[in-house]
C-alpha positions as CSV (number, residue, x, y, z in Angstrom):
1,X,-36.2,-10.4,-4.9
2,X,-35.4,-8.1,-7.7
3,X,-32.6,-9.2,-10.1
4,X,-30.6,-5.9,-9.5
5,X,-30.3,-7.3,-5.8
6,X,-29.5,-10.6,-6.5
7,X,-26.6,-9.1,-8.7
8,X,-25.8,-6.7,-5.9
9,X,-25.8,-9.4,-2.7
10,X,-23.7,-11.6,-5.4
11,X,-21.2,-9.3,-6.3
12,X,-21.2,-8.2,-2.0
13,X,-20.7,-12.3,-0.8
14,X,-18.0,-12.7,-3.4
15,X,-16.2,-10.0,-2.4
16,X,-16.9,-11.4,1.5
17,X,-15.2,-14.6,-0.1
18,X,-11.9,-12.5,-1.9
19,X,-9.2,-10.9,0.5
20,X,-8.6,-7.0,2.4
21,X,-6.1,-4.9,3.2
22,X,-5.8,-1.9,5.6
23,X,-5.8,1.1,4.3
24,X,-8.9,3.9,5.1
25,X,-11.0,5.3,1.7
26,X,-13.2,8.2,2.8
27,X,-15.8,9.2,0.2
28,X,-18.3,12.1,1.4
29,X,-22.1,11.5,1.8
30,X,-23.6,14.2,-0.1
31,X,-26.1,11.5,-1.9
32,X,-27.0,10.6,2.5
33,X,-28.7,14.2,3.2
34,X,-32.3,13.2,4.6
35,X,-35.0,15.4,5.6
36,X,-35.5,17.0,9.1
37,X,-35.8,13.7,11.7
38,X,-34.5,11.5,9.6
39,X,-31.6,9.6,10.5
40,X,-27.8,11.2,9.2
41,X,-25.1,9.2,7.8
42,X,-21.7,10.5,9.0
43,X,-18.4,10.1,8.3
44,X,-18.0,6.8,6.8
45,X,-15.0,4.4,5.8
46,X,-14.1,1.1,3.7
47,X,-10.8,-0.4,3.7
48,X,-9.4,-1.3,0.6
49,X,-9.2,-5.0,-0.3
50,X,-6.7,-7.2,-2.6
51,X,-7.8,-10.7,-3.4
52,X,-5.9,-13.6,-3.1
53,X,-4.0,-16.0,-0.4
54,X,-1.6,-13.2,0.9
55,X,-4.4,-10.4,1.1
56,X,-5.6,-9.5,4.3
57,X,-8.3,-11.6,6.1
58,X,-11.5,-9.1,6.1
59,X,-13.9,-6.3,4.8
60,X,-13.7,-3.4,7.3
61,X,-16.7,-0.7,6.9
62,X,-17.4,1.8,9.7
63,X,-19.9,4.4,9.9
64,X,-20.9,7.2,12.3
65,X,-25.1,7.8,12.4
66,X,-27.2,9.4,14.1
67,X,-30.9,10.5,14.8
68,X,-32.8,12.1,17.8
69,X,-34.8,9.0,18.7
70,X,-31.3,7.1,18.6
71,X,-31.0,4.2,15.6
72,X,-32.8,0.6,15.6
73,X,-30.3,-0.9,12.8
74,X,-27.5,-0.4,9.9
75,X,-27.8,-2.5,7.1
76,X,-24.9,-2.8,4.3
77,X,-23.8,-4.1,0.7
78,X,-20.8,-3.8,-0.8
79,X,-21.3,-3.5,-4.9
80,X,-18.6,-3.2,-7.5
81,X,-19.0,0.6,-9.7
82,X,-18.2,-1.9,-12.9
83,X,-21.9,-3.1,-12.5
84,X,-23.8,-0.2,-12.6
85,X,-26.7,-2.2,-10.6
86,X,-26.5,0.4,-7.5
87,X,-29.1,-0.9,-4.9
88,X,-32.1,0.9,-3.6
89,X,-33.4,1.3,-0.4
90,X,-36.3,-0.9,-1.2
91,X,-33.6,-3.6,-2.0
92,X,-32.0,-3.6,1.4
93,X,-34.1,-5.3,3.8
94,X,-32.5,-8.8,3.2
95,X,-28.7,-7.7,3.4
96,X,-26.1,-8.1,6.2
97,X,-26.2,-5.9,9.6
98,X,-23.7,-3.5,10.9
99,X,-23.2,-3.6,14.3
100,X,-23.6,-0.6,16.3
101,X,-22.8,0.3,19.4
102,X,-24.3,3.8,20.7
103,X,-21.4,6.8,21.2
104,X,-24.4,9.3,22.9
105,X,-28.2,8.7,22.9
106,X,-28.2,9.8,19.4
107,X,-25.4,8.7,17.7
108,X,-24.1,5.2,16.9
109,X,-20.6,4.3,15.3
110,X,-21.5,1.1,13.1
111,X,-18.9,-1.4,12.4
112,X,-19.1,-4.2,9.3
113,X,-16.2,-6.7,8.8
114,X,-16.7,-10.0,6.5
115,X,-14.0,-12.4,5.7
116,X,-12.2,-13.0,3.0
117,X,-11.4,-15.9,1.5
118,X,-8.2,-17.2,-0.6
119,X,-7.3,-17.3,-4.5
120,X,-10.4,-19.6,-4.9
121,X,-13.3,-17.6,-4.1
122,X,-11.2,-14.4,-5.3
123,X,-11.5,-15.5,-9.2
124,X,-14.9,-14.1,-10.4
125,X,-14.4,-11.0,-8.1
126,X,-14.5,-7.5,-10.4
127,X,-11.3,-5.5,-9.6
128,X,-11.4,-1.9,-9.3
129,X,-13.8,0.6,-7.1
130,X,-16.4,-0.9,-5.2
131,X,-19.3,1.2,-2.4
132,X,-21.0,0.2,0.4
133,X,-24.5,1.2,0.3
134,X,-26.4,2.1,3.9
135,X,-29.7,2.2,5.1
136,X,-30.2,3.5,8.0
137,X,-33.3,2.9,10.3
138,X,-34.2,5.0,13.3
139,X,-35.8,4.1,16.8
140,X,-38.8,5.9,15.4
141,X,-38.7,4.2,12.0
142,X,-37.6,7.0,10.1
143,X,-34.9,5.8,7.1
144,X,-32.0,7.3,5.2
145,X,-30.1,5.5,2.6
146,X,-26.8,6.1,0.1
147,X,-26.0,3.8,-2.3
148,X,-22.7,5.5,-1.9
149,X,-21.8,5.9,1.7
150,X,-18.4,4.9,1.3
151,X,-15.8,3.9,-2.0
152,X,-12.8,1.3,-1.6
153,X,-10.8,-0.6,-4.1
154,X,-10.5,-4.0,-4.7
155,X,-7.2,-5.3,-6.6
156,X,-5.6,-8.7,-7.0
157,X,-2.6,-9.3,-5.3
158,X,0.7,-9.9,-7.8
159,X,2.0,-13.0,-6.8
């Protein structure tokens, strides 16, 4: 496992560990564009998250995808900007699953939601804007990924 991804899965299971709120961040997917028959990223959303006891208790991430064999599998990781170690589709095979459930026979709406922990496991968490990279994988093995399918913030709660 390359060290960017052990930096990356870090930095994505402490976040897991910090605290959420609910508000929806919507960042386009230019950087998703894939070729003709590969799988599409849609419209894709991260809720915001503030650390500590009185944040809220999860991650939220949801993503619309499709592709005309339908999709196998959505896999995630949440990275902090401040770290400049974006992942690579290469990188992605041993991260956490979104599940999916299928809205037509080619389109799935993909939902990831981790806890959060308390003040704790919030310590060593970078503040400010954070992604969640995708990779997408198709029922006929085709694969699209953005490192940047969706922006939210992380802050500390002030109290």
């Amino acid at each position: 496992m390359s060290k960017r991804l052990v930096v990356s899965a870090l930095a994505g299971a402490v976040v897991v560990g910090g605290g959420a709120a609910a508000t929806v961040a919507l960042v386009g997917t230019a950087d998703a564009a894939a070729p003709a028959g590969d799988p599409v990223i849609g419209k894709s959303a991260s809720d915001p998250v503030v650390l500590g006891d009185t944040g809220t208790d999860a991650l939220t991430f949801t993503t619309s995808v499709s592709d005309d064999s339908g999709i196998r599998g959505v896999k995630v990781l949440a990275w902090p900007k401040s770290s400049y170690l974006a992942p690579k589709a290469s990188e992605m095979a041993h991260v956490e699953s979104a599940t999916c459930e299928a809205s037509s026979a080619t389109t799935s709406v993909c939902t990831y939601r981790a806890p959060v922990g308390g003040r704790k496991d919030a310590a060593g968490i970078p503040t400010g804007t954070w992604y969640m990279a995708v990779l997408v994988t198709a029922e006929d093995h085709g694969t699209t990924f953005s490192a940047k399918a969706s922006a939210f913030t992380v802050t500390r709660h002030a109290g």
